[in-house]
N, C-alpha and C positions, 0 to 999 in steps of 0.2 A: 353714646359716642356721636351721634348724628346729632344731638343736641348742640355738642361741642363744634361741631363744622359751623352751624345753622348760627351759632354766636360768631362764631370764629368769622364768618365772613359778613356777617352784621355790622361786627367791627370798622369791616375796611368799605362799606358804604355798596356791599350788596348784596341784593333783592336775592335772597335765596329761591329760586324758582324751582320747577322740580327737574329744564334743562340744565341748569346751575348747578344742581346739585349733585345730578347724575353723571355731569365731565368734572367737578372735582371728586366725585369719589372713585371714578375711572383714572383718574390723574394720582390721587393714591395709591391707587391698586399697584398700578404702573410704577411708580417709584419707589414702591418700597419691594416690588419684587426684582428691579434693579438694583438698588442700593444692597440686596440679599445677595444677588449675581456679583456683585464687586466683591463685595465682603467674603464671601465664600471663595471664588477664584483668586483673590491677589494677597488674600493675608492665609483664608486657613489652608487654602491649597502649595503654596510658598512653606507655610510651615512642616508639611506631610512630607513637602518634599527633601527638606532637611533633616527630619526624623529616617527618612527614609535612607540617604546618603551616609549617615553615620550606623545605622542598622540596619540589615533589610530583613523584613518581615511577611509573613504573607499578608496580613492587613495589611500594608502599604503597598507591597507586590501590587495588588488585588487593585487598591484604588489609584493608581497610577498609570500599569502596565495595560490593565483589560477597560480604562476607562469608568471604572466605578464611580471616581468621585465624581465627576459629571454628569454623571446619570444621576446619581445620590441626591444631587446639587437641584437638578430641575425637577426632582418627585419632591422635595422640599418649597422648591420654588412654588409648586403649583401647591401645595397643601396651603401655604401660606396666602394664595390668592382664592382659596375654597376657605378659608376660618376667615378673609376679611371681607370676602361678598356674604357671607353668614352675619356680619357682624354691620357692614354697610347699605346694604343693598335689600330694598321691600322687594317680596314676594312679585315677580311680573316679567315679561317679557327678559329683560336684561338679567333679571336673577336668574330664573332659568338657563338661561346662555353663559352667562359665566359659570355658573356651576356643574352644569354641564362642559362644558371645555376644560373644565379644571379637573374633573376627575378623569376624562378618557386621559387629558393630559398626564396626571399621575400613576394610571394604567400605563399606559403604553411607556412612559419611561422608567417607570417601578418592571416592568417587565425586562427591559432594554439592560435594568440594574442587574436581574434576577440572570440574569444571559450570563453577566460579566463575572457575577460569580460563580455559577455553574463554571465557565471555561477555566477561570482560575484554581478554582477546586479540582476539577479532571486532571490538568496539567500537573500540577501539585503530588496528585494520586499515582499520576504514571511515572510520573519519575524517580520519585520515591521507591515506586513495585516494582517498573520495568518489566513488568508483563507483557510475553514480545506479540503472544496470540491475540490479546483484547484489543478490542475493536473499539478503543475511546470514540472516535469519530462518532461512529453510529448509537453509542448511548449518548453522547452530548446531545445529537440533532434532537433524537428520542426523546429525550426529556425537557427540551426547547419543544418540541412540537407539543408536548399536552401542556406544558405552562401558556405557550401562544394558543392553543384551544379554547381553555380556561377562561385567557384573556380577554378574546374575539367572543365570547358566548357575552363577559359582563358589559364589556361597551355595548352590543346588541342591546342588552337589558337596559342603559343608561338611556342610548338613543329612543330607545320604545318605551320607557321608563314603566318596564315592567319589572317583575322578579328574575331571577338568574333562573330560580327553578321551573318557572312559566318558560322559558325558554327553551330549557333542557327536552319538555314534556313534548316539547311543540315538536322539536329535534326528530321523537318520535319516530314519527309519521316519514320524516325524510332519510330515514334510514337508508334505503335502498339505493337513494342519489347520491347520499352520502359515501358511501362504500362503493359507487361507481365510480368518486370524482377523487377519493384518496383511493386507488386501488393500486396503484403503484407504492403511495406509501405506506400501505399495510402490507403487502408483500416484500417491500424491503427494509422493513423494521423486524419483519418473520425470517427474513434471507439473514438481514445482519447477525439478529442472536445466534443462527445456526454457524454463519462462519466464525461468530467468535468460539464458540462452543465447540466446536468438533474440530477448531484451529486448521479451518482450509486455505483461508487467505489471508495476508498482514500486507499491512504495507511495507513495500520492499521487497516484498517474492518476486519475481522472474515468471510470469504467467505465459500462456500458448493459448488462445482461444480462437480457431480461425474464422468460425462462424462470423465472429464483429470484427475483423480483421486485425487482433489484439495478439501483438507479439514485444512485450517488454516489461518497464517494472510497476508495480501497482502507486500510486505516491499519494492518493486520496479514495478513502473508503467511504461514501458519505449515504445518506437514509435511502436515497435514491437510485443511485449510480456507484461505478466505480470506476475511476481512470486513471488508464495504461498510458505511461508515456513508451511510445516503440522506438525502438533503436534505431530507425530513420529519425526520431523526435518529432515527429508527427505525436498526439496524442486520440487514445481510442477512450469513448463513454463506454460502458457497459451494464447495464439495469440491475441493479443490486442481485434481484431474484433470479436473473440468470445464471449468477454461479451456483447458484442451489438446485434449476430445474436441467441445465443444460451440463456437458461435460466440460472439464478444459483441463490446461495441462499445468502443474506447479512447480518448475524446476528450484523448489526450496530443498529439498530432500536435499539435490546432486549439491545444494551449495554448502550446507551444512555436513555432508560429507567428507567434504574437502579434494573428492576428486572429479572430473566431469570425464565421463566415458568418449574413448574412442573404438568405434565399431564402423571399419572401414577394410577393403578386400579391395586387394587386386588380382587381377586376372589373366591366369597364365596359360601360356599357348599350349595345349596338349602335344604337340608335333615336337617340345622342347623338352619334353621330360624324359627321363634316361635315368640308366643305372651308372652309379661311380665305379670309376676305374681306379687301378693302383696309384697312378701315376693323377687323378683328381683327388685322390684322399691325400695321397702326399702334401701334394700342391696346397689344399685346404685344411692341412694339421699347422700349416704356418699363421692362420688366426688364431686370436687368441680367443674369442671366444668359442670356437670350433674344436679346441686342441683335445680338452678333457672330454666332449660328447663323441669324437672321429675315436678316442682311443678306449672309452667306453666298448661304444659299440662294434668295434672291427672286434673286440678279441670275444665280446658274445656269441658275433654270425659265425667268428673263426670255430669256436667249442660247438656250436650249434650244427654247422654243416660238417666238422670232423664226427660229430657222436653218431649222425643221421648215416654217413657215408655218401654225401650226395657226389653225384659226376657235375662238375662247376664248369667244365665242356659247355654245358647245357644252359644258356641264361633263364631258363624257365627254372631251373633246380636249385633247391637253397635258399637259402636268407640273403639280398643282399641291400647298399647303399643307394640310396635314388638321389638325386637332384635335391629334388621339390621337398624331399623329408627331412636333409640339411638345411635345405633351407629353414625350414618352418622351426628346426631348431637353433639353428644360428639370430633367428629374426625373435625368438623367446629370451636365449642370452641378450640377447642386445638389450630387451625390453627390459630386460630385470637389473641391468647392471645402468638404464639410463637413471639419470641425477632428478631427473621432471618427473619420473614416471611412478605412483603412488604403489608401494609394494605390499601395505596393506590390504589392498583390493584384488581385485581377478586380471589376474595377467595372463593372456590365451592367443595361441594362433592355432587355427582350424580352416581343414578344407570344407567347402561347403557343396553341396550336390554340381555337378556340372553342367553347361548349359551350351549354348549356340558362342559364346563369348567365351569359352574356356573354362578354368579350372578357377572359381574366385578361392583365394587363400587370406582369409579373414583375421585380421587386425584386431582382437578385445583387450583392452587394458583402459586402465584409470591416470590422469592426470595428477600432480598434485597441487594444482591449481587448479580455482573454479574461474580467475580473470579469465573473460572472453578471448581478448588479445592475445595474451597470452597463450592459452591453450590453442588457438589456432595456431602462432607461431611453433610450436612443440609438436602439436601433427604435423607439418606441414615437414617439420624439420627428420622425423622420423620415417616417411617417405619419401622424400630425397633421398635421403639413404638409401632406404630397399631399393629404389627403382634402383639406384647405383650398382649395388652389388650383385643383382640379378645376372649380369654376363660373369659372374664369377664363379655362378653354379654353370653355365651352357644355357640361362632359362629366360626366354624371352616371353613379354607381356602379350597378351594381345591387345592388337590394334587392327581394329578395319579399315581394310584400306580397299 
């Protein structure tokens, strides 16, 4: 072939020197790894794309979507310029350099290819399985990081143009720096498999970690980290291996539930509790959710205090009607018959010990919405009420005043 140059420019009346010969075979190199650049981007990449438009396929997906065929295009490129310095170019300084450039070149964009299908295949996999616990994120990086290890190990070999395995052995010895300087990313490559595996975190859960000040949704699991965008929209990092060595809190259960708890008490004056009189059971049989629990129970206390023979003289003697125990049953009807409120779950009003603040009378039931907005709007709306009806018993909150 250098025969053919060495005529070829004999021809045209010149002195084949060996600067002569080394800027047209540089000028070679050069145009025909252009004329490969055109050829590939404007006829066969034009055509993929029309294959692609009438079918879509994941080999077209693949070379389109995640950049393959460009990648594809310049590890071709560069093979093409390592077979013509092989075939142009004597053993010496410039051989060396182009052959060298040409291979790290076809490493590192043979890698950059190896990337785009990896993503494309992950993608591919998860959508197809829908697998809500796996953690794709953290095997994609995972298996990017030993292919880029891989990679960084053979240009090492190329630049010192040793062997891969002289390299490896050398590695050896640096053990120790080594595992100092990824120590993060071997603990959250050991963090990831545990979260995917024991299904503690997705993206998308509703996290509480107050320690990194992480209060929202997960939206990126990555080898390294994970971040919370918070419901201020501030977003929080957080170290992969944190979720595994530290506590925090999942609110995935409550959302898959389908209801978000309210546990909430108000606090009633002790000075306001009292027993019902004729003339308050009267008054409070004209609810309707009161009617059937007031007629329930009067004709129980009635046969209970007739059987005993208590003297009802005496408010200390017998069974009778309190305030705050209508209440607490009027404010259960209420809960069971509201439209928001999840009646598959625990619906409860209890008193709880008493304190400096009064009598707290405690609020348990489930939403049946996990919308934030929402379920605020629905407690909010269900106390309103209470506070409302409180003067209906005689029973006043307390407030320090």
């Amino acid at each position: 072939m250098k025969q053919y140059l060495i005529n070829f420019l004999k021809d045209f009346g010149i002195e084949p020197t060996f600067l002569v010969m080394s800027i047209s075979i540089l000028f070679i190199i050069i145009l025909t790894a252009v004329l490969i650049h055109l050829l590939l981007h404007k006829i066969t990449l034009n055509s993929i794309k029309k294959i692609h438009h009438k079918k879509k396929n994941f080999l077209t997906s693949a070379l389109l979507e995640e950049n393959l065929f460009e990648r594809l295009s310049l590890v071709f490129q560069g093979l093409v310029v390592y077979w013509q310095t092989n075939i142009w170019v004597v053993e010496g300084f410039i051989y060396e350099t182009l052959i060298t450039i040409s291979l790290i070149w076809i490493v590192v964009f043979g890698l950059l290819a190896t990337y785009s299908l990896i993503d494309k295949t992950f993608k591919t996999l998860y959508n197809k399985t829908k697998i809500p616990f796996f953690d794709m994120q953290t095997v994609i990086q995972s298996i990017k990081l030993i292919f880029g290890i891989i990679c960084l190990i053979y240009i090492i070999s190329i630049l010192m143009d040793k062997s891969p395995v002289a390299i490896l052995s050398g590695l050896g010895a640096m053990s120790a720096v080594l595992m100092l300087v990824f120590k993060d990313t071997i603990l959250g490559f050991t963090a990831g498999l545990q979260l995917s595996t024991n299904k503690m975190v997705q993206i998308g859960d509703w996290i509480e970690m107050p320690k990194y000040g992480a209060d929202g949704d997960v939206f990126d699991i990555g080898l390294n980290v994970v971040k919370v965008r918070n419901f201020d929209k501030t977003i929080t990092t957080i170290p992969t291996y944190a979720l595994v060595s530290d506590s925090f809190k999942n609110w995935r259960g409550m959302r898959e539930s389908g209801g978000r708890r309210i546990k909430r008490a108000i606090k009633i004056d002790l000075h306001s509790i009292t027993f019902l009189n004729e003339d308050d059971i009267k008054r409070l049989e004209k609810a309707n959710f009161l009617a059937p629990y007031l007629k329930e129970k009067v004709n129980e206390i009635k046969s209970y205090n007739e059987s005993n023979k208590f003297d009802l003289s005496v408010a200390m003697n017998g069974r009778r009607l309190t305030n705050i125990g209508t209440l607490r049953a009027y404010i259960l009807t209420y809960l069971k018959n509201h439209p928001n409120i999840n009646k598959d779950m625990t619906i409860m009003v209890r008193q709880l010990s008493p304190d400096e603040y009064g009598i707290p009378l405690e609020i348990y039931c489930f939403t049946s919405t996990t919308v934030w907005a929402d379920y605020e709007n629905i407690q909010s709306d269900i106390f309103d009420h209470i506070y409302s009806v409180l003067q209906e018993f005689d029973i006043k909150p307390y407030q320090y005043s």
